[in-house]
Structures are given as structure tokens and as C-alpha cells.
N, C-alpha and C positions, 0 to 999 in steps of 0.2 A: 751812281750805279752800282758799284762794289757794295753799298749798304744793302740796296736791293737783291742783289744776288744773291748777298751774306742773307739776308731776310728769306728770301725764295727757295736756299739748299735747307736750312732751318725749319722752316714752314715743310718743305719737303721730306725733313727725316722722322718731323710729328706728326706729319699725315703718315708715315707709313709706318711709325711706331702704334697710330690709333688704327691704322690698317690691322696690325699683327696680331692687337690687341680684342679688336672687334673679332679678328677672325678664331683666337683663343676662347673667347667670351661663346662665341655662336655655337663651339664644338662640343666646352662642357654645357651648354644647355642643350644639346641636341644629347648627352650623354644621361644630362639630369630628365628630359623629359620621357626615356629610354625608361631609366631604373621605375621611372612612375608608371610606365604601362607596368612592366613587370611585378613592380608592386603592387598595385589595381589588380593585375592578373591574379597575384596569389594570395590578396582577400578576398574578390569573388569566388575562387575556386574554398580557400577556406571555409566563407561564408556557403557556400554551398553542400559543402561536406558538414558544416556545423548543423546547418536546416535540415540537413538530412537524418544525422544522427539524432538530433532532439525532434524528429517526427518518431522512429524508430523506439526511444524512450516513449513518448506519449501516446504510444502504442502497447508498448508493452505495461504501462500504469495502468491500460485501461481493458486491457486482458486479466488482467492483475486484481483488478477491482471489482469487476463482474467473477472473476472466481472467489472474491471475498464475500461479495453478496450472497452466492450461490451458499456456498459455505454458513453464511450467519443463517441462511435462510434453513436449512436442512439442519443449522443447533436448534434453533429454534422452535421448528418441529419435535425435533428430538426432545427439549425439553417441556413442550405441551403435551406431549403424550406421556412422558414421564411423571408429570404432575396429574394429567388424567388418571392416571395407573395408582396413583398415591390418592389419590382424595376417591377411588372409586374403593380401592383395599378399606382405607379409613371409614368410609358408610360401612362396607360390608363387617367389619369390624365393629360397630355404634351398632349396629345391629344386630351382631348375635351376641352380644353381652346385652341387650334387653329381654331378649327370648329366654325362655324360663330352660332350663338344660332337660335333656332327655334324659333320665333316668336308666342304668340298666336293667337289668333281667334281673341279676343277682340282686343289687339295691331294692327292689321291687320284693323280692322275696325275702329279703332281711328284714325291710320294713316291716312285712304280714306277722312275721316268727316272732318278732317281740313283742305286736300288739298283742298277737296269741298268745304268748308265753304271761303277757301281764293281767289277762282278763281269767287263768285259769286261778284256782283256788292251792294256796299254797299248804303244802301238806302238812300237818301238823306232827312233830316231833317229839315223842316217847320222853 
């Protein structure tokens, strides 16, 4: 019987060392399953501050983009009519270097005075 008993205090001090233990074990897991809401807590909230701000960028790229387009769109005018204005100078140009030039008043009367001057008889000299 004293084996038994010896057995039975023994058996009793590791049931309540697994007792002490379980109840250690249960406390940091109720501590460990704690820090994980809170962790979960402050990647959703992360996560949702991130999706926020990369909506806010992908907004502002596309504000961004449409004032580039506007932008190419109005060089590009800019440079069709600029090229219009060059090639429209360059006819006008091709063309009055074929046109035969206007002569002036004076020129006109310089012409006549020589012809006249060479069809008269030149004087004969003593």
C-alpha cells in the first residue's frame, strides 16, 4: 500500500505540474492569438491605407496623362500649321522668282535714252 500511495502522491504532483503547465501553455496562446488580431489589425489597416494611396497615384498618372495628350495634341497643331506657313511662303516664293520682274519708271526711261542715243547719227569731228 505505501507503494501505492508513494505511486498516487507522484502521479499527483505530475498531474498538477501538467496542470500548471497546461495552464502556462493556454495563457501564452491566448497572448499569442492576441498579438495576431492586432497584427491582422495593422495589415488591414496598412493594407488599406496602401490601396488608398496607389488609387490616389493612379489618379493622379491619369490626370497627368490626359494633360500630356492635350499637350502633344496642341504641339502638334502647332507644328502643322507651322509647316503650313513654310511650304505656303516656299510656293509663294517659287513663284515670284518665275514671274518676270517689274521694271521701274526710271529703268523704263533709261532703256528708251540709249536706244535713242544709239540710233542718232554721231557727229563728225573737225
Amino acid at each position: 500500500m505505501s507503494d501505492l500511495q508513494t505511486l498516487a502522491g507522484e502521479t499527483t504532483t505530475k498531474l498538477s505540474t501538467l496542470a500548471d503547465a497546461t495552464e502556462t501553455t493556454q495563457a501564452k496562446l491566448t497572448d499569442v492569438k492576441s498579438e495576431l488580431t492586432r497584427i491582422r489589425q495593422a495589415v488591414e489597416a496598412a493594407w488599406a491605407t496602401l490601396g488608398e494611396r496607389a488609387q490616389g497615384l493612379v489618379e493622379q498618372v491619369n490626370t497627368g496623362k490626359t494633360a500630356l495628350a492635350s499637350e502633344v495634341d496642341g504641339v502638334t497643331q502647332a507644328i502643322a500649321q507651322l509647316k503650313e506657313t513654310i511650304d505656303n511662303t516656299q510656293t509663294e516664293l517659287t513663284a515670284n522668282s518665275k514671274r518676270p520682274k517689274a521694271r521701274s519708271r526710271r529703268s523704263m526711261t533709261d532703256s528708251r535714252n540709249s536706244t535713242w542715243k544709239a540710233t542718232l547719227p554721231k557727229p563728225k569731228l573737225p
